[in-house]
PyMOL CGO cylinders between C-alpha atoms (Angstrom):
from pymol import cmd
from pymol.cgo import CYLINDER

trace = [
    CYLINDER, 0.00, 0.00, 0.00, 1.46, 3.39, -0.72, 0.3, 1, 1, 1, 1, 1, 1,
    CYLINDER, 1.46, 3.39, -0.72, 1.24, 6.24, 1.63, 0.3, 1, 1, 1, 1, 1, 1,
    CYLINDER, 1.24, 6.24, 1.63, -1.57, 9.06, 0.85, 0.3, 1, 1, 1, 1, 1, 1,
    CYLINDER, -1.57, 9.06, 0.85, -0.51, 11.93, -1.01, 0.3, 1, 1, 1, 1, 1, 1,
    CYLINDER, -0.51, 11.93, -1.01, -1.81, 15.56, -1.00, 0.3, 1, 1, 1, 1, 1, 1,
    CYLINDER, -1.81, 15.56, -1.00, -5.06, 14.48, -2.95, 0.3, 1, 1, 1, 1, 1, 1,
    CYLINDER, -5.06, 14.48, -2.95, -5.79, 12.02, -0.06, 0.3, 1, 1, 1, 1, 1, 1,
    CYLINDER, -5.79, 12.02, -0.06, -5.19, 14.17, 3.12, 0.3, 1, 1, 1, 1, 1, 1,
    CYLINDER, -5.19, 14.17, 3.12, -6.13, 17.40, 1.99, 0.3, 1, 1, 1, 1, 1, 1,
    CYLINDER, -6.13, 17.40, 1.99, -9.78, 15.76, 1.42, 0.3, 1, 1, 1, 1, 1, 1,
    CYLINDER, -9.78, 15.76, 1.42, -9.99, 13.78, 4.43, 0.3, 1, 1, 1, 1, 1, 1,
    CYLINDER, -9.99, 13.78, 4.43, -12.16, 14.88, 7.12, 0.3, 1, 1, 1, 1, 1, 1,
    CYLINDER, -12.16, 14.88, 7.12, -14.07, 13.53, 9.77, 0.3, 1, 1, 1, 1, 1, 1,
    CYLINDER, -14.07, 13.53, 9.77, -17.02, 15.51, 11.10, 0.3, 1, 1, 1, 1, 1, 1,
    CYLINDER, -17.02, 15.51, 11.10, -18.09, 14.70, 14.81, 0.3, 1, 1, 1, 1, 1, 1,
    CYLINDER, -18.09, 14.70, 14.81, -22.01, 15.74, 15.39, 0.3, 1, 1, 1, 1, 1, 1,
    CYLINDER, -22.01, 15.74, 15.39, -22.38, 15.13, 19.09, 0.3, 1, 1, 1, 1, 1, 1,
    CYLINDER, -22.38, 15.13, 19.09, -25.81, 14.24, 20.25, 0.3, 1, 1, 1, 1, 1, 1,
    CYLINDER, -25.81, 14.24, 20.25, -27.86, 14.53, 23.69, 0.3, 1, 1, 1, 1, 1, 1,
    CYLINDER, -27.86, 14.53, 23.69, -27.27, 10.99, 25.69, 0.3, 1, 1, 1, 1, 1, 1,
    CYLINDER, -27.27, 10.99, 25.69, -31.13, 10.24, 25.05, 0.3, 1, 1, 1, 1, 1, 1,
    CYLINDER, -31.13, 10.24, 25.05, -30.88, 10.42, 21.15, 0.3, 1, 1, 1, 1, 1, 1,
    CYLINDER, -30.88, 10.42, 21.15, -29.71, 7.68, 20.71, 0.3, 1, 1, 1, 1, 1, 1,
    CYLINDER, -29.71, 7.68, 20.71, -31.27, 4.25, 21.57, 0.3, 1, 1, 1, 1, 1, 1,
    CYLINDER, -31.27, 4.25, 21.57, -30.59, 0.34, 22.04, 0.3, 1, 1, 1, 1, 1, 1,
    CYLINDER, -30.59, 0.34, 22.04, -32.79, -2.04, 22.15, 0.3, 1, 1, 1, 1, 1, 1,
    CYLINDER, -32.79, -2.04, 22.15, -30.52, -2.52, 25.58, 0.3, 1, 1, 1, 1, 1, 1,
    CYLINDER, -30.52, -2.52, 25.58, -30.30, 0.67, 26.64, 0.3, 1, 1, 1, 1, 1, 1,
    CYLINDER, -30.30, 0.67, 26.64, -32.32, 4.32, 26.41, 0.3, 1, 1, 1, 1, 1, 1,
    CYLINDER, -32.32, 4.32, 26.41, -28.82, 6.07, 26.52, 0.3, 1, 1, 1, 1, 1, 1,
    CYLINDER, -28.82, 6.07, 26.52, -26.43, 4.36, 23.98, 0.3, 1, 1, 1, 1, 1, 1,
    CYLINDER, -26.43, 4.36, 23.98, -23.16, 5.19, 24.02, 0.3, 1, 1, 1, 1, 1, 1,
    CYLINDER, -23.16, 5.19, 24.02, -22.67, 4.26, 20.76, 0.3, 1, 1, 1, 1, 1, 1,
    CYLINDER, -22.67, 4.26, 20.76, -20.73, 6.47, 17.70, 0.3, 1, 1, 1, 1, 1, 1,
    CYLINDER, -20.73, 6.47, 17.70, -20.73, 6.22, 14.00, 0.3, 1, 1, 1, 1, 1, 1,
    CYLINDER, -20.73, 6.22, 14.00, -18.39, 6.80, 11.70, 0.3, 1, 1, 1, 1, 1, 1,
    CYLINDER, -18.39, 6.80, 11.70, -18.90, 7.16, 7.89, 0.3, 1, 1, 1, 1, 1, 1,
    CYLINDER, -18.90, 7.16, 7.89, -16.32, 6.75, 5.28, 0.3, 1, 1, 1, 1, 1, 1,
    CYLINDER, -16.32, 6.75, 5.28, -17.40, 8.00, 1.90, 0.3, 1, 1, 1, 1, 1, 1,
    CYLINDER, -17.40, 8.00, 1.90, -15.28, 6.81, -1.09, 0.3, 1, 1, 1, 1, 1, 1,
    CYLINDER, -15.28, 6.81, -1.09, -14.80, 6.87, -5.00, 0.3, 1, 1, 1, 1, 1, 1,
    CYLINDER, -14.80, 6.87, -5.00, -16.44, 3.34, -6.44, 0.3, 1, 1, 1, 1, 1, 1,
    CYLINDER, -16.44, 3.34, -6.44, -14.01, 0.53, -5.91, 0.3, 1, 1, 1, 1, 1, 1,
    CYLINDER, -14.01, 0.53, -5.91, -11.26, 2.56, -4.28, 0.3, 1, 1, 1, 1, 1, 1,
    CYLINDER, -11.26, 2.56, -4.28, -10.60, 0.30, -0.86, 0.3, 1, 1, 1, 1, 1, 1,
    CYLINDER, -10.60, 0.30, -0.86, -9.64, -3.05, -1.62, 0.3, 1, 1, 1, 1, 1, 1,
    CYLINDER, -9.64, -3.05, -1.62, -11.81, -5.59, 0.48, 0.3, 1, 1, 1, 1, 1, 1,
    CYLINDER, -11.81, -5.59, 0.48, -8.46, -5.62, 2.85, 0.3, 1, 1, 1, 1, 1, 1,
    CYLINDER, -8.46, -5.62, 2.85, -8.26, -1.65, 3.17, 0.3, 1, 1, 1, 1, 1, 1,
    CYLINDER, -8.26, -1.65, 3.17, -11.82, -2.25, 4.19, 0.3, 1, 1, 1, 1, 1, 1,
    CYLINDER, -11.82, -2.25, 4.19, -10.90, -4.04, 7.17, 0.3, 1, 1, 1, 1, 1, 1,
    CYLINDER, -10.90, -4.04, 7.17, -7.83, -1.79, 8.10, 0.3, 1, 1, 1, 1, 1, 1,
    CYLINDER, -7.83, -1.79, 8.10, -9.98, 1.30, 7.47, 0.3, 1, 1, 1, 1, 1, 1,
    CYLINDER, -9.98, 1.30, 7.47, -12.57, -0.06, 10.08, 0.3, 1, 1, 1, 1, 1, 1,
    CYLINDER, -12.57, -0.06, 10.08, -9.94, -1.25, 12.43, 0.3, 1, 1, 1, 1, 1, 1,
    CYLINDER, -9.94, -1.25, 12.43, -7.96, 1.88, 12.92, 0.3, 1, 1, 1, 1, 1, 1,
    CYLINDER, -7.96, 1.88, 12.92, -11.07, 4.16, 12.69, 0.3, 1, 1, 1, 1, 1, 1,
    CYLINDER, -11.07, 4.16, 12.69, -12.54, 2.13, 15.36, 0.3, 1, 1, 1, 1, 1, 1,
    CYLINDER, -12.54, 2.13, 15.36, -9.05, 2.07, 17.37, 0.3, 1, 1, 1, 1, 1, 1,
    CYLINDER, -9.05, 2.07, 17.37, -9.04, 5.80, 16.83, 0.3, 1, 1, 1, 1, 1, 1,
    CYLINDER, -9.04, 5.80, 16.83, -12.49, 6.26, 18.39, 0.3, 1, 1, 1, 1, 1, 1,
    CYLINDER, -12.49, 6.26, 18.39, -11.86, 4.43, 21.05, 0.3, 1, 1, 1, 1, 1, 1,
    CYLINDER, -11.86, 4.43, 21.05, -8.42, 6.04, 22.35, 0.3, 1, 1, 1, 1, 1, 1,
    CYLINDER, -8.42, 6.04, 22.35, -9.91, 9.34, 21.95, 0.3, 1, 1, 1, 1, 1, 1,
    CYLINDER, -9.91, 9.34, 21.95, -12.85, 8.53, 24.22, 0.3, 1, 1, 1, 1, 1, 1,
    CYLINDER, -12.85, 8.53, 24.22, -9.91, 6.88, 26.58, 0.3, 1, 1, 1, 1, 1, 1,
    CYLINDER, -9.91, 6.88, 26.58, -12.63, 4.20, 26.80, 0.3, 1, 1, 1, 1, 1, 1,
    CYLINDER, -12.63, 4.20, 26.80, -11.52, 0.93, 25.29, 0.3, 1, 1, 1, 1, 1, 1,
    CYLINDER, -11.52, 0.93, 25.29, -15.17, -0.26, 25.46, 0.3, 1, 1, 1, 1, 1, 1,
    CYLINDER, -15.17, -0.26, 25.46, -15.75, 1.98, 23.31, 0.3, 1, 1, 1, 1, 1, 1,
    CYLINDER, -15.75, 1.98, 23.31, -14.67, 0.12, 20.31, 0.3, 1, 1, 1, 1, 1, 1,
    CYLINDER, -14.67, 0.12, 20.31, -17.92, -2.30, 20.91, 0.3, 1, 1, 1, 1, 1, 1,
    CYLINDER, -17.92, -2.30, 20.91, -20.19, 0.41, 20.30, 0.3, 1, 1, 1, 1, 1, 1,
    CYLINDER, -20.19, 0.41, 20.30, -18.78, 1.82, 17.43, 0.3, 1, 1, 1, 1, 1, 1,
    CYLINDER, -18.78, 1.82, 17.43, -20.70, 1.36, 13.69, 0.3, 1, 1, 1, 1, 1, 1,
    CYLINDER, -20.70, 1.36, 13.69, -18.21, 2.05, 10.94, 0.3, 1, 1, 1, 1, 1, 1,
    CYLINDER, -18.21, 2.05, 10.94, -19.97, 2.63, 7.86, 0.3, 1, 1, 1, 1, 1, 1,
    CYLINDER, -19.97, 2.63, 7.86, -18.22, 2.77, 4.21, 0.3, 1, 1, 1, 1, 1, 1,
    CYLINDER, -18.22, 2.77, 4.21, -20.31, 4.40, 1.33, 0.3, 1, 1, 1, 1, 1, 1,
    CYLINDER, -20.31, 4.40, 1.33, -19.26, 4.07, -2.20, 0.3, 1, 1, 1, 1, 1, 1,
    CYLINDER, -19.26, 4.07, -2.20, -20.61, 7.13, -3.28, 0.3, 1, 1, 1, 1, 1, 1,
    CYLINDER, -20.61, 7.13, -3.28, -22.05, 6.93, -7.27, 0.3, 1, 1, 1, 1, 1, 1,
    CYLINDER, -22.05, 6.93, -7.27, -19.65, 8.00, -10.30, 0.3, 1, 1, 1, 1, 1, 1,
    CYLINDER, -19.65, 8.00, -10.30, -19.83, 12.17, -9.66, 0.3, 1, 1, 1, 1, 1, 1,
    CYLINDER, -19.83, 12.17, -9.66, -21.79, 11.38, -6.52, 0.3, 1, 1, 1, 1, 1, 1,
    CYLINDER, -21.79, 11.38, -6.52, -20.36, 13.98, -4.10, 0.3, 1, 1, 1, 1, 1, 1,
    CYLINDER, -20.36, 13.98, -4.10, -18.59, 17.38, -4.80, 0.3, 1, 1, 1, 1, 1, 1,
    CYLINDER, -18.59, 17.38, -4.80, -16.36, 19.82, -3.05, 0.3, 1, 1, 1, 1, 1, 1,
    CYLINDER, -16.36, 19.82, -3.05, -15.73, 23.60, -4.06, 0.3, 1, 1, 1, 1, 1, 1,
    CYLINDER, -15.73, 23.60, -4.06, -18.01, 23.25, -6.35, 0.3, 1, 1, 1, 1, 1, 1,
    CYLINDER, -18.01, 23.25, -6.35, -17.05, 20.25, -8.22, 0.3, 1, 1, 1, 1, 1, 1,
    CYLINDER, -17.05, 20.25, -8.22, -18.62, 16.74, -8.47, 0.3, 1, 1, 1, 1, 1, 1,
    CYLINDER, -18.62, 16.74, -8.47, -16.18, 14.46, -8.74, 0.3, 1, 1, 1, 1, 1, 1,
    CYLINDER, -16.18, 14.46, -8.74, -15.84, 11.32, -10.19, 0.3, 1, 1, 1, 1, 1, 1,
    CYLINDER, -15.84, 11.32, -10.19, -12.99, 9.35, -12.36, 0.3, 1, 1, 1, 1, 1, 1,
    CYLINDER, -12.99, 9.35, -12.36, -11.96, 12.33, -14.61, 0.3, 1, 1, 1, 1, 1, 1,
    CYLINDER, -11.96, 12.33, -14.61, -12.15, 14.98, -12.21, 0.3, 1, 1, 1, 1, 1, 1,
    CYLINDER, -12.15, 14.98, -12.21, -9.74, 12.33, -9.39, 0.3, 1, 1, 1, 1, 1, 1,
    CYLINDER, -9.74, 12.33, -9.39, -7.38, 11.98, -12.44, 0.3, 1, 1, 1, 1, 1, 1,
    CYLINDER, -7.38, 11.98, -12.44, -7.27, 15.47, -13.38, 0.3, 1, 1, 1, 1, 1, 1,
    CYLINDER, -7.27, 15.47, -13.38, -6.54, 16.42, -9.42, 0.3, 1, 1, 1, 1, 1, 1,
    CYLINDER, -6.54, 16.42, -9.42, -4.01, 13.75, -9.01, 0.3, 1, 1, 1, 1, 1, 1,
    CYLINDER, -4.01, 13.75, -9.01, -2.07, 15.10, -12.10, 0.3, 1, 1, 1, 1, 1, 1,
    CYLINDER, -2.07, 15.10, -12.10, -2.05, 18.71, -11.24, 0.3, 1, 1, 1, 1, 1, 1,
    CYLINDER, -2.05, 18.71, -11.24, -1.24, 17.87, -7.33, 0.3, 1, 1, 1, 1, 1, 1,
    CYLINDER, -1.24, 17.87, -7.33, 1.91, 15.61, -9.43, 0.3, 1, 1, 1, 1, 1, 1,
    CYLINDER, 1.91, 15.61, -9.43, 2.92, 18.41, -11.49, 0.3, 1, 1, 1, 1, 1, 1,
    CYLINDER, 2.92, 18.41, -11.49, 3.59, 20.97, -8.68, 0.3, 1, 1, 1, 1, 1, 1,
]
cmd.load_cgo(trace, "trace")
């Protein structure tokens, strides 16, 4: 696996929406302490393997932030293939041509 470039990190983000203890429910408990993550990617872009890793170390991250290793039990991580042009940023929705034409300009300089 290579390391991520430019492209990669400067278009990674995580977004943390915190909720009220009560909004979120178990069929165990009226509190949860659960969290989700979502991962949104390109079609096809994490191998079955970087599948797993991604939800390992998102999970591992979670749960060493919350300094709660239980944690790790109630966390969902969800991956979303999102369609060919299916999301945008700064005003562009991307898909193949748009990834190839970032990756080359983010090459050239």
């Amino acid at each position: 696996m290579t390391a991520p470039g430019p492209v990669h990190l400067n278009n990674t983000a995580v977004y943390i929406h915190r909720l009220p203890a009560p909004a979120v429910q178990t069929a165990a408990s009226a509190q949860a302490k659960t969290a989700r993550i979502q991962v949104i990617t390109p079609p096809q872009a994490l191998s079955r393997e970087g599948q797993r890793r991604v939800t390992e170390e998102m999970t591992a991250i979670l749960a060493s932030t919350c300094s709660d290793s239980s944690q790790a039990q109630r966390t969902w991580v969800i991956l979303t293939e999102a369609a060919e042009g299916g999301w945008g940023i700064a005003g562009t929705a991307f898909g193949k041509a748009e990834f190839a034409a970032l990756a080359a300009k983010a090459a050239a300089a």
